[in-house]
Phi, psi and omega in degrees: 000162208228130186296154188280011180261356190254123196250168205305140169226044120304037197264092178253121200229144180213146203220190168305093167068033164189155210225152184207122147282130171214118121207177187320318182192178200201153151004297176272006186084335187274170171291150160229135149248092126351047209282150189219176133215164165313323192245333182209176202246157114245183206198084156245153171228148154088221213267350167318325190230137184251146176230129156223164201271094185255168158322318175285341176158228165231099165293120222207086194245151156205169205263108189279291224244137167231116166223182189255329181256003192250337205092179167233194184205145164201160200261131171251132165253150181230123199241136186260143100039084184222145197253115153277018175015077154070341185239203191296326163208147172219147182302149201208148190237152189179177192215153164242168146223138178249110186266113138293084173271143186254116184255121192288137185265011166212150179302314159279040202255120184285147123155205184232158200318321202237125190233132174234117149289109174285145166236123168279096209248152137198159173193225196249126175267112167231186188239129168215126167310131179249000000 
């Protein structure tokens, strides 16, 4: 049984054509996250993923695409708040957005910088000894 002070550092989450692994810590001590698509894998650990602390939850970003002349493109998980009241996991509903930015080739070039994909998710938030 899992103490009622303990919260998840676990997250296996599945959407439309996507798969998202996150947690909190690991074997090696870092965060690791696991992005899946139909078309391609990521992979991060560590200082790879950034978190901050919002209304919405904890913000749980990374970087797919980095260029210098093109934009980039990153994925935010939004990890909600979850009381496992004791026990080992409970199911969860939550969202990614995958951010397109966009670099303008001219300073003045209109519309807008950030282009977002919602992905729509759930699965299970749990506590595991690593």
């Amino acid at each position: 049984m899992v103490s009622q002070n303990a919260e998840p550092n676990l997250f296996e989450l599945r959407g439309h054509d996507a798969h998202i692994t996150y947690s909190t810590t690991s074997i090696t001590g870092k965060p690791q996250l696991v992005y899946r698509t139909k078309e391609q894998s990521y992979s991060f650990s560590g200082d790879d993923i950034r978190t901050q602390d919002s209304e919405l939850g904890t913000l749980v970003s990374v970087s797919l695409v980095k260029t210098i002349d093109q934009g980039s493109t990153s994925l935010t998980l939004v990890v909600p708040s979850v009381n496992l009241a004791g026990e080992q996991q409970q199911h969860i509903k939550t969202l990614a957005v995958v951010t397109k930015h966009i670099v303008g080739v001219q300073p003045l070039q209109k519309g807008a910088r950030e282009l977002y994909h919602e992905v729509s998710l759930e699965g299970k938030a749990e506590f595991v000894e690593f």
